[in-house]
C-alpha beads as a LAMMPS data file, in Angstrom:
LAMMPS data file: protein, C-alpha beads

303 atoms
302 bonds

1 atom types
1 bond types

-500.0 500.0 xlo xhi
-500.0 500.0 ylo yhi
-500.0 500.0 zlo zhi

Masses

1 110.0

Atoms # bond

1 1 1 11.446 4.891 -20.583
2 1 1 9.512 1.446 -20.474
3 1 1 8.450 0.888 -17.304
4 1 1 7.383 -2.943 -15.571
5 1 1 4.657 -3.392 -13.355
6 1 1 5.173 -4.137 -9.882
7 1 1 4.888 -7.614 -8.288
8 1 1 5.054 -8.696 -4.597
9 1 1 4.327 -7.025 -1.493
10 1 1 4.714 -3.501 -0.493
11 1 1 4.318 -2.369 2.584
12 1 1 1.821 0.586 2.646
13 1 1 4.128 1.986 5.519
14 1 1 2.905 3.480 8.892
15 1 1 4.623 7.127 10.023
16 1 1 6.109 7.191 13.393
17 1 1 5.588 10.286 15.085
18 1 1 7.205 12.246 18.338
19 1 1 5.957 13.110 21.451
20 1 1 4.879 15.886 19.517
21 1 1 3.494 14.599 16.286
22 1 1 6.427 15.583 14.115
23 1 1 7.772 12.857 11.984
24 1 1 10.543 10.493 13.748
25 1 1 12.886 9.879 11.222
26 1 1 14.818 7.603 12.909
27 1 1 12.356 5.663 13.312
28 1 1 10.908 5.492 9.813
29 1 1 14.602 4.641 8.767
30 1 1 15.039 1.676 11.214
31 1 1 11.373 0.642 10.203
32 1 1 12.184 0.884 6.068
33 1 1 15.480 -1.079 7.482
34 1 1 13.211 -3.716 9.575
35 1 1 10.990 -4.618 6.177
36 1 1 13.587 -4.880 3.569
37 1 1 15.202 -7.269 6.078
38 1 1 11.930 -9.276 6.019
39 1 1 12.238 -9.762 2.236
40 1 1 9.651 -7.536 1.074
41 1 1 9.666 -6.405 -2.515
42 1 1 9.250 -2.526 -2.218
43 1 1 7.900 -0.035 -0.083
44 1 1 5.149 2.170 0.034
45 1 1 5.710 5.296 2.171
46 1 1 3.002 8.757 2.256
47 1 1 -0.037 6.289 1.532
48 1 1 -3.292 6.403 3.175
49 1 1 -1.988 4.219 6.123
50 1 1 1.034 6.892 6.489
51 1 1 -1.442 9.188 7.594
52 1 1 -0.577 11.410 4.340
53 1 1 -3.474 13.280 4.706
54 1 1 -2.255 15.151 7.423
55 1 1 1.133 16.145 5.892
56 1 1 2.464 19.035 4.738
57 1 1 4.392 18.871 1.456
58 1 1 7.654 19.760 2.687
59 1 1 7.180 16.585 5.405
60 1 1 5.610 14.412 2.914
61 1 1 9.124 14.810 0.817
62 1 1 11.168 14.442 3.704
63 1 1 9.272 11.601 4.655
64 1 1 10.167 9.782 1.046
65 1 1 13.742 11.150 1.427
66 1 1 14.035 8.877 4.415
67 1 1 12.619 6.211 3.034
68 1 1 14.596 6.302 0.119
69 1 1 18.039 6.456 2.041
70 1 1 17.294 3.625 4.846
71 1 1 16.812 0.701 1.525
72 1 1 19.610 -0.704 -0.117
73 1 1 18.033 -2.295 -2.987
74 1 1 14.284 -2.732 -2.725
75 1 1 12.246 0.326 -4.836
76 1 1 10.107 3.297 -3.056
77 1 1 6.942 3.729 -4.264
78 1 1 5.525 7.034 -3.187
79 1 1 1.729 8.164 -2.285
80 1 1 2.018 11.260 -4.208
81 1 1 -1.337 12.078 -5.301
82 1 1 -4.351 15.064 -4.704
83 1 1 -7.810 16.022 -5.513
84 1 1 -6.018 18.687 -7.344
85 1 1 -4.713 17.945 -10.633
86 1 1 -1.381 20.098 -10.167
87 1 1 -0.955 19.796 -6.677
88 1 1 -0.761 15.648 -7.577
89 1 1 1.892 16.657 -10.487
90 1 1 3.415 19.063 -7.732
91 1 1 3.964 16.491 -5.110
92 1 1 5.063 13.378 -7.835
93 1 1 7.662 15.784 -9.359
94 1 1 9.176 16.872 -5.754
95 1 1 8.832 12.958 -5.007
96 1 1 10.402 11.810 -8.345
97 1 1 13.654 14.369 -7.110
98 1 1 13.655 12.857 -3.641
99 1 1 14.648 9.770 -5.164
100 1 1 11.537 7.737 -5.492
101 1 1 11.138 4.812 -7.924
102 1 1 7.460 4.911 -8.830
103 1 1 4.465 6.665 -7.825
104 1 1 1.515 5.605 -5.696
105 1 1 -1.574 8.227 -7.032
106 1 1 -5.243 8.041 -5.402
107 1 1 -7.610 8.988 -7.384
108 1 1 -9.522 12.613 -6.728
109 1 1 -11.453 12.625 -3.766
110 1 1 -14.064 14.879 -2.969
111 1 1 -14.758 16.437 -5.932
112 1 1 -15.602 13.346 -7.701
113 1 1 -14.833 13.946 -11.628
114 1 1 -16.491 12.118 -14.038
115 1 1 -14.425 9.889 -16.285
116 1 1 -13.291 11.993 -18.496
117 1 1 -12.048 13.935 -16.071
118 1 1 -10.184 11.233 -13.973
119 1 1 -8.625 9.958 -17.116
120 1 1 -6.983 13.342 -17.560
121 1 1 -5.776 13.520 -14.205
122 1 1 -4.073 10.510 -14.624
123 1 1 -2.573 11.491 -17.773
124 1 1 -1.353 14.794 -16.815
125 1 1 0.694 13.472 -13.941
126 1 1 1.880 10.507 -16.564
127 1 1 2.879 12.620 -18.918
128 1 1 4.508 14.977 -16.680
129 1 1 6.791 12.256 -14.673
130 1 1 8.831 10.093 -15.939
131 1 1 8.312 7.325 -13.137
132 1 1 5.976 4.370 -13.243
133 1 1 2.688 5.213 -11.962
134 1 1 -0.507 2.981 -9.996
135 1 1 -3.941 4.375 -9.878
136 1 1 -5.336 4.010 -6.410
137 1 1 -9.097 2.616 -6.315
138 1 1 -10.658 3.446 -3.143
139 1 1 -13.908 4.331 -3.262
140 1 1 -14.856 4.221 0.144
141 1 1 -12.301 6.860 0.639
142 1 1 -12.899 9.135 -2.306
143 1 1 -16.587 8.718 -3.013
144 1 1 -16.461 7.266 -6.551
145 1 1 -14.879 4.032 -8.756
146 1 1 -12.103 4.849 -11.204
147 1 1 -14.317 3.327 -14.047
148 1 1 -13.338 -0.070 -15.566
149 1 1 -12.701 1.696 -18.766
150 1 1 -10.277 4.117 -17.796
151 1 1 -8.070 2.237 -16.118
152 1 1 -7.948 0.069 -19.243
153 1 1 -7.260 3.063 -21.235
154 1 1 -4.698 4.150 -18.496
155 1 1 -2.622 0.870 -18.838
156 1 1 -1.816 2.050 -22.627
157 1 1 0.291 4.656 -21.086
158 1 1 4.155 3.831 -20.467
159 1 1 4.319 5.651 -17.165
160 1 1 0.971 3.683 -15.804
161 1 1 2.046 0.183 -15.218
162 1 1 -0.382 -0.698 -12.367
163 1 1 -3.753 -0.226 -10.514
164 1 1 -4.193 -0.801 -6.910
165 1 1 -7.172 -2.146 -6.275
166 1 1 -9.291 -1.465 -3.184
167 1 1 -12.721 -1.317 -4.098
168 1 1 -14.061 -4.715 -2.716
169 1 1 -15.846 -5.856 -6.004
170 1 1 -13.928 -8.901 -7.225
171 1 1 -15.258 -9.021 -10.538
172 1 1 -14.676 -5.286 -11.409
173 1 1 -11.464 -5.658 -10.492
174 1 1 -11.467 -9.285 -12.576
175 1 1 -12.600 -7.778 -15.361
176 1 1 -9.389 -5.016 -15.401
177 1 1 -7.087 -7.842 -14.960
178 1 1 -8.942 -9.815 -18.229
179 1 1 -8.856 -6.711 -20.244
180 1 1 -4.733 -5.090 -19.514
181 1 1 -3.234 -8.627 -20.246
182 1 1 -1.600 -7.921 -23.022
183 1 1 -0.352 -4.383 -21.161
184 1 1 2.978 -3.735 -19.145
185 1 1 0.321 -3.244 -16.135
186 1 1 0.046 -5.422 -13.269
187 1 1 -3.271 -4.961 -10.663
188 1 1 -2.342 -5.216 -7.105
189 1 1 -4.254 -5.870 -4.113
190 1 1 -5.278 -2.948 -1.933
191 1 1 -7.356 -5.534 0.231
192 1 1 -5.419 -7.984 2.446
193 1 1 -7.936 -10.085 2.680
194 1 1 -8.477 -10.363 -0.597
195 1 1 -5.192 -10.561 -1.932
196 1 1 -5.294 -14.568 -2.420
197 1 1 -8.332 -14.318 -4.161
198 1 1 -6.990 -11.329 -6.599
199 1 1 -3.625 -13.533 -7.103
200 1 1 -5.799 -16.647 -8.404
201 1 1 -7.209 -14.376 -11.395
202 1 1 -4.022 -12.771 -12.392
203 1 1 -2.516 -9.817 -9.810
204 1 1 0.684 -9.732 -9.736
205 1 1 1.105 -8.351 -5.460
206 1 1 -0.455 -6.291 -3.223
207 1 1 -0.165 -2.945 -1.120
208 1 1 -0.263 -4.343 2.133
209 1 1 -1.361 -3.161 5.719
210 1 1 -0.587 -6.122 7.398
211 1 1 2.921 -6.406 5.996
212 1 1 3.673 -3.919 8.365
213 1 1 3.268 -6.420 11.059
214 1 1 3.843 -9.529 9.525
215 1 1 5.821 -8.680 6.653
216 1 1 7.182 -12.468 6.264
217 1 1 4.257 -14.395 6.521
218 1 1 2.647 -11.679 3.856
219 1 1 5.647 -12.188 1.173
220 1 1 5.447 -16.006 1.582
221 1 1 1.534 -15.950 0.729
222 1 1 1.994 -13.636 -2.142
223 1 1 5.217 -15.469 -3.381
224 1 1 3.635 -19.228 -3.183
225 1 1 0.404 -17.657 -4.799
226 1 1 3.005 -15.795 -7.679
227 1 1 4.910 -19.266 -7.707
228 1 1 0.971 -21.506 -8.332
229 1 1 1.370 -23.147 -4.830
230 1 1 -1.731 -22.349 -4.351
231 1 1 -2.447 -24.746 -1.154
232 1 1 0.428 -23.430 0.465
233 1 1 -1.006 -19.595 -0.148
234 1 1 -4.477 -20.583 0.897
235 1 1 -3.011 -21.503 4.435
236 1 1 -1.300 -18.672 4.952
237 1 1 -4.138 -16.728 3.764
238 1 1 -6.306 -18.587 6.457
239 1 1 -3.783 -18.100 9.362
240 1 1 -3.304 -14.248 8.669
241 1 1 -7.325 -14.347 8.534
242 1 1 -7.792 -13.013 11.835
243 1 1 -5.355 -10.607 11.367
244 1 1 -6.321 -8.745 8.369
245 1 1 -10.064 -8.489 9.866
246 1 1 -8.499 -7.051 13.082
247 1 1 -6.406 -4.104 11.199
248 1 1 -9.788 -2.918 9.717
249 1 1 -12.006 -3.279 13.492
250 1 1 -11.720 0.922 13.154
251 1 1 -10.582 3.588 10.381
252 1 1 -6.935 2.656 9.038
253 1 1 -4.490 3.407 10.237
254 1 1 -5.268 3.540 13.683
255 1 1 -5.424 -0.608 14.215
256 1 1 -1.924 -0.971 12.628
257 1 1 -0.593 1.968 14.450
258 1 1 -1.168 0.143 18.067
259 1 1 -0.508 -3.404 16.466
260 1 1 3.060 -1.576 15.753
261 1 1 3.223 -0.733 19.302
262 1 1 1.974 -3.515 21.022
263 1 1 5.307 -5.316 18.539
264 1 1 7.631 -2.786 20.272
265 1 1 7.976 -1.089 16.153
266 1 1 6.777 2.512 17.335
267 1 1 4.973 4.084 19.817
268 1 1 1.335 3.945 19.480
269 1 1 1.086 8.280 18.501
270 1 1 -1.374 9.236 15.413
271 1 1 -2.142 12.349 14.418
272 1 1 -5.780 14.276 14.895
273 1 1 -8.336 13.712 14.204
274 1 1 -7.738 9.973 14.571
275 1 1 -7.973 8.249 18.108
276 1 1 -6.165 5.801 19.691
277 1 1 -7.914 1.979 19.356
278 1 1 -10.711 1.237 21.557
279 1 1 -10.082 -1.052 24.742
280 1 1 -12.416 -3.733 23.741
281 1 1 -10.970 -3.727 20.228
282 1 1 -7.401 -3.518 21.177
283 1 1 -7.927 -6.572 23.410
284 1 1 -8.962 -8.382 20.148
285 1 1 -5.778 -7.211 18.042
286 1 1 -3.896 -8.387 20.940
287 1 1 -5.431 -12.130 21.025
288 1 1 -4.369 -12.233 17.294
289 1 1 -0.902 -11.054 17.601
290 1 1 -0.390 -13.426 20.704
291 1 1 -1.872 -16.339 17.867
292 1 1 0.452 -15.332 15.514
293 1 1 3.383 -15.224 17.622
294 1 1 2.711 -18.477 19.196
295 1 1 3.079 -19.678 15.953
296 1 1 6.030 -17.974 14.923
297 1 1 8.628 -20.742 15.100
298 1 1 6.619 -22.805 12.405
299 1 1 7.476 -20.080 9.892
300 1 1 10.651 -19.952 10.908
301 1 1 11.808 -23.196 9.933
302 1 1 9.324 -23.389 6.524
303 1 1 11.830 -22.431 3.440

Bonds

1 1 1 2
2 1 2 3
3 1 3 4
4 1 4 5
5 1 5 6
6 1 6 7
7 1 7 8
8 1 8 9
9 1 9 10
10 1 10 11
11 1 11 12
12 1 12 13
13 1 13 14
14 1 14 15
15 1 15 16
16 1 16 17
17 1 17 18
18 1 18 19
19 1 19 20
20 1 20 21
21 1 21 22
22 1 22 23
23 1 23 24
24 1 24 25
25 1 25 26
26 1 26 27
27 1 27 28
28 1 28 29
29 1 29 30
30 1 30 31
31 1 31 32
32 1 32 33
33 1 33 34
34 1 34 35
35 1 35 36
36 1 36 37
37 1 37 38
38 1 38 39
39 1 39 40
40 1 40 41
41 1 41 42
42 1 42 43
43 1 43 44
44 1 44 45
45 1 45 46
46 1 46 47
47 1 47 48
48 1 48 49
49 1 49 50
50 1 50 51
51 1 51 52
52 1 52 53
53 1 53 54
54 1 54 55
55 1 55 56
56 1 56 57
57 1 57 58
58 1 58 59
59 1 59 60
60 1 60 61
61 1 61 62
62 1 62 63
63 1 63 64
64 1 64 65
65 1 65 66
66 1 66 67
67 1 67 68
68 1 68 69
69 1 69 70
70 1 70 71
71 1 71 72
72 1 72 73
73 1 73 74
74 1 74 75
75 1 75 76
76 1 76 77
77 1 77 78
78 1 78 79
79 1 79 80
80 1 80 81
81 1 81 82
82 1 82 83
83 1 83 84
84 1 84 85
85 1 85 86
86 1 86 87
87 1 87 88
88 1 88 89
89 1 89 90
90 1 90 91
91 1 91 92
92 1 92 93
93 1 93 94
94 1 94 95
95 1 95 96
96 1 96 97
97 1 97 98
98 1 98 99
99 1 99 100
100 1 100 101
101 1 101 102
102 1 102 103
103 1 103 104
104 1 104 105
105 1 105 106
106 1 106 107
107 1 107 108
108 1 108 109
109 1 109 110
110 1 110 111
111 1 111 112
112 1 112 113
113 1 113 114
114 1 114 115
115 1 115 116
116 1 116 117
117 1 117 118
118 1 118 119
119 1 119 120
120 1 120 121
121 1 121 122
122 1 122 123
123 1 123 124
124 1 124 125
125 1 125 126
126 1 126 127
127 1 127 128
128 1 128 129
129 1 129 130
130 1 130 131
131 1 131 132
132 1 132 133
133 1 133 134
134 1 134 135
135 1 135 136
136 1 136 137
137 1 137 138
138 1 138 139
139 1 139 140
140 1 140 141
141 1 141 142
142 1 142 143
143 1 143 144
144 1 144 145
145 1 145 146
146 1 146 147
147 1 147 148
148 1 148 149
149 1 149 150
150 1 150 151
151 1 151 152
152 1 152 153
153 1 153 154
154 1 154 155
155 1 155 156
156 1 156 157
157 1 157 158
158 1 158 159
159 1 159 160
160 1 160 161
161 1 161 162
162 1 162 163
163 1 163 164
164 1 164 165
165 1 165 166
166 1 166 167
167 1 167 168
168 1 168 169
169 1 169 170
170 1 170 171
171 1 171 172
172 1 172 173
173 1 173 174
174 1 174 175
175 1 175 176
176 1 176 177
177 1 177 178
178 1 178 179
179 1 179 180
180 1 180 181
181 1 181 182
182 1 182 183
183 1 183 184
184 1 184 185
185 1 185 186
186 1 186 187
187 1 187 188
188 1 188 189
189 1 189 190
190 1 190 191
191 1 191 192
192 1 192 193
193 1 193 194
194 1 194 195
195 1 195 196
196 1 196 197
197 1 197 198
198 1 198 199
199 1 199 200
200 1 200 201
201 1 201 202
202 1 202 203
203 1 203 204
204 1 204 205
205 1 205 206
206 1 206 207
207 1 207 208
208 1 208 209
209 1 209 210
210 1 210 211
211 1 211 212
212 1 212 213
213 1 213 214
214 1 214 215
215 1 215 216
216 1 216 217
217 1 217 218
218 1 218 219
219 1 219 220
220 1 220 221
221 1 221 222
222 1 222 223
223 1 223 224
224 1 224 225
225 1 225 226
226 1 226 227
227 1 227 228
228 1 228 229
229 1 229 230
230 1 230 231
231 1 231 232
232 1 232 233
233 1 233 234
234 1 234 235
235 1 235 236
236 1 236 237
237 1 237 238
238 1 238 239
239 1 239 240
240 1 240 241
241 1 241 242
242 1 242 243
243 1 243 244
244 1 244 245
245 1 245 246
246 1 246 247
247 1 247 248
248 1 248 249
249 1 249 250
250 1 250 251
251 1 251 252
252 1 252 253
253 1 253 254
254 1 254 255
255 1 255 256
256 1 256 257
257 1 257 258
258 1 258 259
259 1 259 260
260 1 260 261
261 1 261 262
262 1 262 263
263 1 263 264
264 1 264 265
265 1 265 266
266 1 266 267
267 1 267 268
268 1 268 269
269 1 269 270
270 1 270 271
271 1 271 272
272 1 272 273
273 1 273 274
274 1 274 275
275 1 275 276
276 1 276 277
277 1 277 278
278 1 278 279
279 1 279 280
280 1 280 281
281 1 281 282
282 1 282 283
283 1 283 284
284 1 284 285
285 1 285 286
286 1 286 287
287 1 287 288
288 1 288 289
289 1 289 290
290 1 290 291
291 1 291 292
292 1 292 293
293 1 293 294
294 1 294 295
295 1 295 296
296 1 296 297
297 1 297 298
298 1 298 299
299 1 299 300
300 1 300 301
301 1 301 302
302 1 302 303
C-alpha cells in the first residue's frame, strides 16, 4: 500500500475518566464528536497526553474503538507504541483491527537502544502493519534522540510516512525536513509553540495539545501557515502564545486536563500518579482561557 503523510492538526486527545478512573466512553465519543466538528484534520487518541501510560491493553483498544466509531470522516491515528519491540507490534496490530488509520509509535523509553537498535524497532512494527506509521521524538520523555539518520533512513519505508517532532532543537528537526523531501514523509510538530516556526521550514501539521482546547484557532494557524499566509499564522501563533506556555506550567497532561474542565469538556479526573494543577498555576490557565474567550467572537466572524 502507498501511504501519504499526514498534514494538519491532530488533536493528541485527552481520556476522560469516571468517578472511578475507568475510561468514560461517552465522553471520549462526544469529545472525538466535539473536534471533528471544529474542523480538525485527524485525531490522535492513546498518546502521551491520553495518559496511555497508565492503560491496560485491553482499555487502550477500547479506547481507539471509540474513537474510531464517534468520526465520520476524519482518520484515527493511534499511540500504539512500547519500550518493547513486540509489545509495540502487539498493540499496533490489535489497533490496526480496531479500525485505526495510522499509527502514532514513541520511540523506546527507558532502555535507550542505540541506533541500530531503534531503527529495527521501527522497522519491525513497519513491516509487520500495514498502516502508515510516525516516529515519536521525545526525548525528554524517553531519555534519548531518535538520531537524524534514522529517521531519514525510516522515511524510505512505505509504512513510515511521518516523524513527530518534539525534541525542542529546531535545526535537528530542520535538518530531517531538508533531507526526506523527496520522501512520502511529512514532519509534524510535537511542540505547540513551535509549530509556526516548524511550518516555515517545511512541516506539513502538528500533534497538538492545545487543539484540545482551542481546536479552531489551532487549524486556522496551521492551515494559513500550510496555505503561505504567513502574517495571518504569525498572529494566531502570538494570540495562542499564552496558551501553549500555560498547558506546559506542570507535567502534560495534567494542565490540559483542568483547562478541559474549567471549558465544561470533562471533569478535571487523571489518573495516579499525576495530581491535579496547582492553585497558583490554575489561576494562570484560567486568566488565559478568560483572554481567549473574550476574544472569541473575532474568530468567529474571520473566514
Amino acid at each position: 500500500m502507498t501511504q501519504e503523510p499526514f498534514t494538519g492538526v491532530y488533536p493528541a486527545m485527552t481520556t476522560p475518566f469516571t468517578e472511578n478512573r475507568s475510561i468514560d466512553h461517552d465522553r471520549l465519543a462526544a469529545d472525538a464528536r466535539r473536534l471533528e466538528a471544529a474542523g480538525v484534520d485527524g485525531l490522535v487518541p492513546v498518546g502521551t497526553t491520553g495518559e496511555s501510560a497508565t492503560m491496560s491493553h485491553d482499555e487502550h483498544i477500547a479506547t481507539v474503538e471509540t474513537v474510531v466509531d464517534a468520526v465520520k470522516e476524519i482518520p484515527v491515528i493511534a499511540g500504539a507504541g512500547s519500550n518493547a519491540t513486540h509489545e509495540a507490534v502487539d498493540l499496533a496490530t490489535r489497533s490496526a483491527e480496531a479500525g485505526a488509520d495510522g499509527l502514532l509509535l514513541i520511540s523506546p523509553y527507558y532502555n535507550k537502544p542505540e541506533p541500530a537498535g531503534m531503527e529495527d524497532h521501527y522497522r519491525t512494527i513497519a513491516d509487520s502493519v500495514d498502516l502508515p506509521q510516525i516516529v515519536y521524538n521525545v526525548p525528554s520523555r524517553t531519555g534519548r534522540n531518535v538520531a537524524v539518520e534514522t529517521a531519514v533512513s525510516l522515511a524510505q519505508h512505505e509504512n513510515i510516512v511521518g516523524y513527530k517532532a518534539a525534541s525542542g532543537d529546531i535545526g535537528r528537526i530542520t535538518e530531517i525536513i531538508e533531507r526526506t523531501r523527496g520522501e512520502r514523509f511529512g514532519v509534524l510538530s510535537g511542540d505547540d509553540a513551535l509549530t509556526v516556526p516548524m511550518l516555515a521550514v517545511g512541516a506539513t501539521g502538528c500533534i497538538s495539545v492545545a487543539a484540545n482546547v482551542e481546536p479552531e484557532r489551532v487549524r486556522r494557524m496551521v492551515h494559513s501557515a500550510l496555505d503561505g499566509e504567513y502574517d495571518r499564522a504569525r498572529d494566531f501563533h502570538h494570540e495562542l502564545g499564552p496558551l501553549f506556555r500555560a498547558l506546559f506550567l506542570e507535567t502534560n497532561p495534567i494542565p490540559v486536563i483542568a483547562a478541559m474542565g474549567i471549558r465544561g469538556h470533562a471533569p478535571e479526573r487523571l489518573r495516579a500518579p499525576l495530581s491535579p494543577l496547582g492553585s497558583e498555576n490554575r489561576e494562570q490557565l484560567t486568566a488565559v482561557l478568560s483572554a481567549l474567550e473574550s476574544s472569541s467572537a473575532e474568530i468567529e466572524h474571520q473566514p
